[in-house]
NULUM-659823 format. One record per residue (C-alpha): x, y, z negated; chain; residue number from 1; residue in one letter. Coordinates in Angstrom, 1 decimal. Example, Ala and Ser with C-alpha at 12.3 -4.5 7.8 and 13.67 -1.06 7.14 Angstrom:
<atoms>
12.3 / -4.5 / -7.8 / A / 1 / a
13.7 / -1.1 / -7.1 / A / 2 / s
</atoms>
This chain:
<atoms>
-7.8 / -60.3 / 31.1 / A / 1 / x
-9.2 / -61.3 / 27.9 / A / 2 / x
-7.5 / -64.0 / 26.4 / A / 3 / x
-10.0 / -67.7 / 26.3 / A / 4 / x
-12.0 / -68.3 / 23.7 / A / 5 / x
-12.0 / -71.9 / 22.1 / A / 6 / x
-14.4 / -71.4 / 18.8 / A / 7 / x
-16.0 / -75.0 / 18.6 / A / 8 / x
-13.7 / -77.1 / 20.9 / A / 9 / x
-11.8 / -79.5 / 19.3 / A / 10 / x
-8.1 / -80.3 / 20.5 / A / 11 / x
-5.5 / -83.0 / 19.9 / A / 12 / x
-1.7 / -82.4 / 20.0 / A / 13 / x
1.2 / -85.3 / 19.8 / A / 14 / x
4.3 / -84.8 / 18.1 / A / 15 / x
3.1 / -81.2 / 16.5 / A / 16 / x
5.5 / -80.9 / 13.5 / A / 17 / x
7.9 / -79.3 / 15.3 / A / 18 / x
9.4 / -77.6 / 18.7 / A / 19 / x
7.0 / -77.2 / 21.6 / A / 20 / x
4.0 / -79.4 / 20.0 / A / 21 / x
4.3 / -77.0 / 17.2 / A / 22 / x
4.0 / -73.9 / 19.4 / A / 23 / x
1.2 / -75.4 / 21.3 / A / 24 / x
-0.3 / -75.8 / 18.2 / A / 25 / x
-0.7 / -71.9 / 17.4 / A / 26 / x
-1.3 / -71.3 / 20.7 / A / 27 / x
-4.8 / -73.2 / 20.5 / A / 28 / x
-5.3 / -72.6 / 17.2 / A / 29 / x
-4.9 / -69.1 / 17.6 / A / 30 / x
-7.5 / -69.1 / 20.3 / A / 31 / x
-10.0 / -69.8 / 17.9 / A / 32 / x
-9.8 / -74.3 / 18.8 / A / 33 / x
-9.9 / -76.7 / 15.6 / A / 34 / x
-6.5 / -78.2 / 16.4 / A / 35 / x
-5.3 / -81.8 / 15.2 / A / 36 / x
-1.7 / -82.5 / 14.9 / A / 37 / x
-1.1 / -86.1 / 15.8 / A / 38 / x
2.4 / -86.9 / 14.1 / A / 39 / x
4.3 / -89.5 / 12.9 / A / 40 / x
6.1 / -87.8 / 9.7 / A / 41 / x
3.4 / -86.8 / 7.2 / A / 42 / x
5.3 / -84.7 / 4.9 / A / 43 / x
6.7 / -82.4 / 8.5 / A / 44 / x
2.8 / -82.8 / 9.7 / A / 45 / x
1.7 / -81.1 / 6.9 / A / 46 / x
4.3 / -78.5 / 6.5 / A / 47 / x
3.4 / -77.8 / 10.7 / A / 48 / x
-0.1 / -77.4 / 9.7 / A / 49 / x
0.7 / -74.8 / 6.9 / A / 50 / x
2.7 / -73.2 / 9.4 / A / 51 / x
-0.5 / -72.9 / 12.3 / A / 52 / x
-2.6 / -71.9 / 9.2 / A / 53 / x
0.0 / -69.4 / 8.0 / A / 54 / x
0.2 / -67.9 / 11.7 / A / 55 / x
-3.0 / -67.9 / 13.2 / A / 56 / x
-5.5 / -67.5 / 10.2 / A / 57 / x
-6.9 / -70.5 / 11.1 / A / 58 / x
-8.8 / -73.0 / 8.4 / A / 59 / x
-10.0 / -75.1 / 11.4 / A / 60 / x
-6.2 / -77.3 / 11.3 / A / 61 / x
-6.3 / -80.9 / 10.8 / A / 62 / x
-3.6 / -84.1 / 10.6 / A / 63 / x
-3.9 / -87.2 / 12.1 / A / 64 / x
-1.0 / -90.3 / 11.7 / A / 65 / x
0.5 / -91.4 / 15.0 / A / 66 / x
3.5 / -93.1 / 16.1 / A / 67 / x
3.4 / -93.5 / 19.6 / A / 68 / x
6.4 / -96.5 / 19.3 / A / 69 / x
3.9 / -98.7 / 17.7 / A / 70 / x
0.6 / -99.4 / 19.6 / A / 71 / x
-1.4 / -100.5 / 16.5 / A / 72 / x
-0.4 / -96.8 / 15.0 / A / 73 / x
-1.9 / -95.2 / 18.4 / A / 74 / x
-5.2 / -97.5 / 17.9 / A / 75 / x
-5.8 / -96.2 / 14.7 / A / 76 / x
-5.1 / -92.8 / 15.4 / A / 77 / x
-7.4 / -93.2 / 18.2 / A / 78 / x
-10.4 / -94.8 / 16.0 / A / 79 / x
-10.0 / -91.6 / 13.3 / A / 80 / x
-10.3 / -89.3 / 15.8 / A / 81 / x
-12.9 / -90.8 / 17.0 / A / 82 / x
-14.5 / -91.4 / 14.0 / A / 83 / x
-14.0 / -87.7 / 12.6 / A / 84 / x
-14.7 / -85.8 / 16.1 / A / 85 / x
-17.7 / -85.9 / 17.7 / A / 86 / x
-16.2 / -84.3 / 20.3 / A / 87 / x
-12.5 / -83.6 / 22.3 / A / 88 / x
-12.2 / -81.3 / 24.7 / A / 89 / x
-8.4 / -81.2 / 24.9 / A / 90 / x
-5.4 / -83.7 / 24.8 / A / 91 / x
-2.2 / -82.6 / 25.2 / A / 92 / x
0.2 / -85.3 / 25.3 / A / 93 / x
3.3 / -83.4 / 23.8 / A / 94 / x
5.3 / -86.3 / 21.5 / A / 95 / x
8.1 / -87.6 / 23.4 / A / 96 / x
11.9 / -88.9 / 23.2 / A / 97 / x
15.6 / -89.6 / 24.5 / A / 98 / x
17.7 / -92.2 / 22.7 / A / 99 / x
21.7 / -92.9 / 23.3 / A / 100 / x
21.8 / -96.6 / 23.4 / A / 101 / x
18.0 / -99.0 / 24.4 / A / 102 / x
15.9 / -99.6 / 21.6 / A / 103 / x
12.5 / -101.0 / 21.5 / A / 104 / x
9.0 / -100.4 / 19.8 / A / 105 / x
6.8 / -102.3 / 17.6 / A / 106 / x
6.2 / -104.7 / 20.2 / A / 107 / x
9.5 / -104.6 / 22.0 / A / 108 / x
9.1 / -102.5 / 24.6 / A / 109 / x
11.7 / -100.6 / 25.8 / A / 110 / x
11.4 / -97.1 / 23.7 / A / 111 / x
11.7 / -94.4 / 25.7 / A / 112 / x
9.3 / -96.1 / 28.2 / A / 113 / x
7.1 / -97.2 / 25.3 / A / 114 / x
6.8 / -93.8 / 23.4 / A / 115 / x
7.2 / -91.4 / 26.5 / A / 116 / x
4.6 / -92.9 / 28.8 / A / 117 / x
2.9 / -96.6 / 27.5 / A / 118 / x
2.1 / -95.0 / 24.2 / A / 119 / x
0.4 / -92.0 / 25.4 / A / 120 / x
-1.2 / -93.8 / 28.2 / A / 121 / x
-2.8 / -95.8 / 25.4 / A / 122 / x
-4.1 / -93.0 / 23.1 / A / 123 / x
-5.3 / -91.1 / 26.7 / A / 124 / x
-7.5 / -93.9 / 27.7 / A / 125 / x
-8.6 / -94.6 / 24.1 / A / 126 / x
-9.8 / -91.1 / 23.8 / A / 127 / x
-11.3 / -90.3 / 27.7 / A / 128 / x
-14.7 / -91.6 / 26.9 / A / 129 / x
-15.0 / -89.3 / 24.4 / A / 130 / x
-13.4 / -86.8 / 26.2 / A / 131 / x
-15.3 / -87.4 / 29.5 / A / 132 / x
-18.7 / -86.6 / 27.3 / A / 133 / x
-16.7 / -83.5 / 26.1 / A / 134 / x
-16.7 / -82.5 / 29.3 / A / 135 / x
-15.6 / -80.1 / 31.1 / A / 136 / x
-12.5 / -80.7 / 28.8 / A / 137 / x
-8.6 / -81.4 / 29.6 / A / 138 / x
-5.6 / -83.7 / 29.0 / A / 139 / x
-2.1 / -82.0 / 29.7 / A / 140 / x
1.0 / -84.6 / 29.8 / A / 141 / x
4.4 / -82.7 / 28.9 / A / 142 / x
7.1 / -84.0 / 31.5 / A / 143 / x
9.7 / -82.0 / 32.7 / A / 144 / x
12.1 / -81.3 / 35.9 / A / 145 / x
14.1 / -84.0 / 34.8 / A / 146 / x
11.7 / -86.6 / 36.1 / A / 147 / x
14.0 / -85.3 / 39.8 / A / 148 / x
16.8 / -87.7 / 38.1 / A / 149 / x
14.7 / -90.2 / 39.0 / A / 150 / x
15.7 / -90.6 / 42.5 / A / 151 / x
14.8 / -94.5 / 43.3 / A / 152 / x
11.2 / -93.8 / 41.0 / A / 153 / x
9.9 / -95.7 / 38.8 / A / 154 / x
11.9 / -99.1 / 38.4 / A / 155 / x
8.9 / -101.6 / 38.8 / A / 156 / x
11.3 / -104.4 / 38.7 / A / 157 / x
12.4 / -103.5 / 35.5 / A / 158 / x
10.7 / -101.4 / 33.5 / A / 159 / x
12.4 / -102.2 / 30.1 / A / 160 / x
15.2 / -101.1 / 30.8 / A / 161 / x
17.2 / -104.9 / 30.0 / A / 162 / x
20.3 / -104.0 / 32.9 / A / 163 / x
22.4 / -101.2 / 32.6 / A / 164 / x
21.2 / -98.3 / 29.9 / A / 165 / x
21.8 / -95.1 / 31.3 / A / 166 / x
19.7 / -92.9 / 29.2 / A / 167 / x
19.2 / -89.6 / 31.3 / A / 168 / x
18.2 / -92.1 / 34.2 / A / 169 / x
15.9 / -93.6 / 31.6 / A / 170 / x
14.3 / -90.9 / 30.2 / A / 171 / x
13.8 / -88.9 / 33.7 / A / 172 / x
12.0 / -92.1 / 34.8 / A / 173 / x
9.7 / -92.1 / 32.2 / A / 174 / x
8.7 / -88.0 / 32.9 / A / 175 / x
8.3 / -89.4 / 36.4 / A / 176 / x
5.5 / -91.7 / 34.8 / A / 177 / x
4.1 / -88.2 / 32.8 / A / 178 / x
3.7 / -87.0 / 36.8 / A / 179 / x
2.2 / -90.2 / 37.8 / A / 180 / x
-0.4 / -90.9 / 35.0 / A / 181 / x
-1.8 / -87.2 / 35.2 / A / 182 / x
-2.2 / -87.5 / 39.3 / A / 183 / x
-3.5 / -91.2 / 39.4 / A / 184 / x
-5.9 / -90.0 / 36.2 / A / 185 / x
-6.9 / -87.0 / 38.3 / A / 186 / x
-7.9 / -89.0 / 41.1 / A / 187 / x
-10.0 / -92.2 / 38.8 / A / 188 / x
-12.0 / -88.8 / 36.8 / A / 189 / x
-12.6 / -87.0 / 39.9 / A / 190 / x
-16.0 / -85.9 / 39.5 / A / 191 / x
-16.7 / -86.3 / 35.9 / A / 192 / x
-15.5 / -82.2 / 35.0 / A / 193 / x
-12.3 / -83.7 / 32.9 / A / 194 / x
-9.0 / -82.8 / 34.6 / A / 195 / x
-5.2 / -84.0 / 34.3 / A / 196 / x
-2.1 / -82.2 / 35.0 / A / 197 / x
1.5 / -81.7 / 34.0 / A / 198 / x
4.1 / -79.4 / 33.2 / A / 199 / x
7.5 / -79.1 / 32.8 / A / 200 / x
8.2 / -76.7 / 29.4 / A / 201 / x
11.6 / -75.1 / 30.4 / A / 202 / x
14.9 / -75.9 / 28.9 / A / 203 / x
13.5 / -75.3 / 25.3 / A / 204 / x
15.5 / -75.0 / 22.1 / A / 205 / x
13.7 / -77.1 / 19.7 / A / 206 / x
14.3 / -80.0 / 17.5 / A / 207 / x
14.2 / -82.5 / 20.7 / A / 208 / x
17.2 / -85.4 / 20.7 / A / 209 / x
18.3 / -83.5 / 17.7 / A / 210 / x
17.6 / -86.4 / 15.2 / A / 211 / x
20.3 / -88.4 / 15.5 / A / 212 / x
18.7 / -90.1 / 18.4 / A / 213 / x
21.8 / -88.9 / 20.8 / A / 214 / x
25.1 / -89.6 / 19.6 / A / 215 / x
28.6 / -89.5 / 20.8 / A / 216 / x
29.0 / -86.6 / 24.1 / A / 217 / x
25.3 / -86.6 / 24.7 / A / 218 / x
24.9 / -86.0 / 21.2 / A / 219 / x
27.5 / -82.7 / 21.5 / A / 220 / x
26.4 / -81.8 / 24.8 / A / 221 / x
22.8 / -81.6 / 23.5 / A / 222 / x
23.7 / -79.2 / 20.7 / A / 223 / x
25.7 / -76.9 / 23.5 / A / 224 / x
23.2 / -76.7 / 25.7 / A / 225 / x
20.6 / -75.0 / 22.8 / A / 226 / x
22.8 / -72.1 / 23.1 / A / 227 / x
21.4 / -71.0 / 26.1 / A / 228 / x
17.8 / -72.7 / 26.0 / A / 229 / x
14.1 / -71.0 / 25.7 / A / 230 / x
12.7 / -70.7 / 22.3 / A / 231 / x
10.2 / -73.2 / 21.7 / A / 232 / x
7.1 / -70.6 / 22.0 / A / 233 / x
8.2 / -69.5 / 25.7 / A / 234 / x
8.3 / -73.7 / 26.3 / A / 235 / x
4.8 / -73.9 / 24.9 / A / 236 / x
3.1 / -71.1 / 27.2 / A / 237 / x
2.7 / -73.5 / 30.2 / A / 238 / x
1.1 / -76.6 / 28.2 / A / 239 / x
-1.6 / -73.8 / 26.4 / A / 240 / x
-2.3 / -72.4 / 30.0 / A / 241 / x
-3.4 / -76.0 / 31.1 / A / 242 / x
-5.2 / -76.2 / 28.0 / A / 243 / x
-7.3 / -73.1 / 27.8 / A / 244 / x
-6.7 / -70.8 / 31.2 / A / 245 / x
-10.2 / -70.2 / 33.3 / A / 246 / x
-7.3 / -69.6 / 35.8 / A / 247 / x
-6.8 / -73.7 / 36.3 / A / 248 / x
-10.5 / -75.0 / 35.3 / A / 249 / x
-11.5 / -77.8 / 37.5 / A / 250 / x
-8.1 / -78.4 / 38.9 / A / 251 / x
-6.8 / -81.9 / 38.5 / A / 252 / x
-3.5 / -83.5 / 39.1 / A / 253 / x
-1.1 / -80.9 / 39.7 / A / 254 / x
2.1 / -80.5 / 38.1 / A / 255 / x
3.1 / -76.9 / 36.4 / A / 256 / x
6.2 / -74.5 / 35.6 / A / 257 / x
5.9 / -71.2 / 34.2 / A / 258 / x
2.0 / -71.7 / 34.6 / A / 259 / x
2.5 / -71.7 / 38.1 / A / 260 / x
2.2 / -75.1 / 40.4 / A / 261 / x
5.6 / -76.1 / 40.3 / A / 262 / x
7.6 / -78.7 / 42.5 / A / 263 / x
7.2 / -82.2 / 42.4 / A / 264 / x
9.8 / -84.8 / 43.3 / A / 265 / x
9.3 / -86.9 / 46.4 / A / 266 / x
8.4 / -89.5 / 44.0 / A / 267 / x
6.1 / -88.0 / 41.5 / A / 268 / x
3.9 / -87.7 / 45.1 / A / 269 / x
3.6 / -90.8 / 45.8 / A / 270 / x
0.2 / -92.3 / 45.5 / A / 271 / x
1.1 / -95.9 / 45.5 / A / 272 / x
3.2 / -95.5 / 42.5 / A / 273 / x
0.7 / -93.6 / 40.4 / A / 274 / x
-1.6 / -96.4 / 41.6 / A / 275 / x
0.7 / -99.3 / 40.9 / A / 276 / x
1.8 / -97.6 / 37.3 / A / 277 / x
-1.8 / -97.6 / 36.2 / A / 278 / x
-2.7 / -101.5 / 37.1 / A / 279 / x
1.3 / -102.4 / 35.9 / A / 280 / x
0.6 / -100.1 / 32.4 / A / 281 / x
-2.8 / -101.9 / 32.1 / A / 282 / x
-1.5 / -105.0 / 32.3 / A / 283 / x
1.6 / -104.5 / 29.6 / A / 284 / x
-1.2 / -103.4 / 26.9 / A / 285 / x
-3.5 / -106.2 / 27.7 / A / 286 / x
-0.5 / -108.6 / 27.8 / A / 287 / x
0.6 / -107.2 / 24.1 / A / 288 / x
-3.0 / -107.2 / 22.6 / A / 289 / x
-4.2 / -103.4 / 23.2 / A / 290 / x
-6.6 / -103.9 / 26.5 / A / 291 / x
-7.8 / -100.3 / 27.2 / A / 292 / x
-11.5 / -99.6 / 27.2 / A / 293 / x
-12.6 / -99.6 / 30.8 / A / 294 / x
-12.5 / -96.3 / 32.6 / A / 295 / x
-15.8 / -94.9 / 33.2 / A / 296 / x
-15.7 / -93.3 / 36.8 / A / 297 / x
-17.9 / -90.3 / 37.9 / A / 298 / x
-20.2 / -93.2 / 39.1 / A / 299 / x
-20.5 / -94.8 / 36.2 / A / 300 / x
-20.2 / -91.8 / 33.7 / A / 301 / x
</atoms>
């Protein structure tokens, strides 16, 4: 089967500078796709994009600021794109975290719930509009099978995490919300030709908790574990088969391994918590100053 051909569509990736958003990157990029690397280190954003261009033979490479633990950082990324593209027909919310001990973002959320799931649920609805009259076009969220550690779901009563800090527990909860956002998105777009799902990328050697953000036995077991990971280019195959296969146009709100329909916790299919996670993330943006635009339904489109 010939491989998709992307000349003309443009397509955003978080956290490209390195690891699987890197991969992705030259994936799309070598399918003929302007692709944008959204990152938050400028000097590794540009060395990425020398990389793709390197690769691929692509001039069509382009950089964008983003910091997904600071929301005024995602509203600007959001207005350049904007403002640069006239058109997105792909989103692939890559960028993501694990930290030892809780932190918070710019405006004290907890971080691993702020830059794994609030952040990009802040660039995504920033960008749907444009994306919706992209259309058909796609937004790919980049969990992974350890949203299963999440075995209560998604702690409504305590979403920042201010009790006991148990990191794994934290950052499986938070690939839950990846699941979660991509069905309850699915369902809101139905009808308007853009489409949502996730994946989980394999146990992937790459740069990921590598930055000092685990210390002490996490930090060791982290660095063990690489020794028998995928590369980053096998983890990238699934997130580039939501993003360009004719193989999965049109279908929404699934969840993916190996570019096959993988399985989803009893959790992740639960409609009442994708429900209740949209209207509860709403709320924290519009509480902290970032209202999202309204969603234009396939009524309304």
């Amino acid at each position: 089967m010939a491989a998709p051909d992307l000349t003309g569509q443009v397509t955003v990736v978080t956290g490209a500078n390195s690891g699987i958003g890197l991969e992705t990157a030259v994936g799309l990029a070598g399918l003929g796709a302007t692709v944008v690397l959204a990152c938050r280190n400028p000097d590794r954003a540009e060395a990425a994009a020398e990389a793709v261009r390197g690769r691929t033979g692509s001039t069509s490479v382009e950089l964008v600021a983003l910091d997904l633990a600071d929301l005024s950082s995602v509203r600007a990324c959001a207005e350049e794109l904007l403002g640069r593209f006239s058109s997105i027909s792909v989103l692939v919310n890559n960028a993501g975290g694990i930290w030892s001990s809780r932190q918070v973002t710019a405006q004290g959320f907890e971080q691993t719930f702020g830059v794994n799931h609030l952040g990009p649920y802040y660039l995504t609805r920033l960008l749907l509009e444009r994306l919706q009259s992209s259309a058909p076009s796609r937004i790919v969220n980049v969990s992974s099978v350890g949203h299963h550690m999440a075995a209560f779901g998604v702690r409504f009563e305590d979403l920042q995490t201010t009790g006991a800090y148990v990191s794994l527990e934290v950052y499986g909860r938070t690939k839950l919300a990846n699941i979660l956002f991509a069905r309850e998105l699915a369902h809101r777009l139905e009808g308007t030709a853009v489409t949502a799902n996730a994946c989980h990328p394999g146990a992937v050697r790459s740069g990921f908790g590598m930055d000092g953000d685990l210390g002490g036995i996490q930090g060791l077991g982290n660095r063990v574990v690489r020794l028998f990971e995928i590369s980053a280019e096998s983890g990238a195959r699934t997130s580039v088969y939501l993003a360009s296969s004719p193989d999965v146009a049109g279908r929404s709100g699934g969840y993916y391994v190996r570019c096959k329909p993988g399985h989803m916790s009893r959790q992740a299919r639960s409609a009442e918590a994708a429900q209740r996670l949209w209207e509860v993330s709403e709320q924290l943006l519009a509480e902290a100053g970032f209202a999202p635009p309204p969603l234009l339904t396939a009524a309304g489109a």
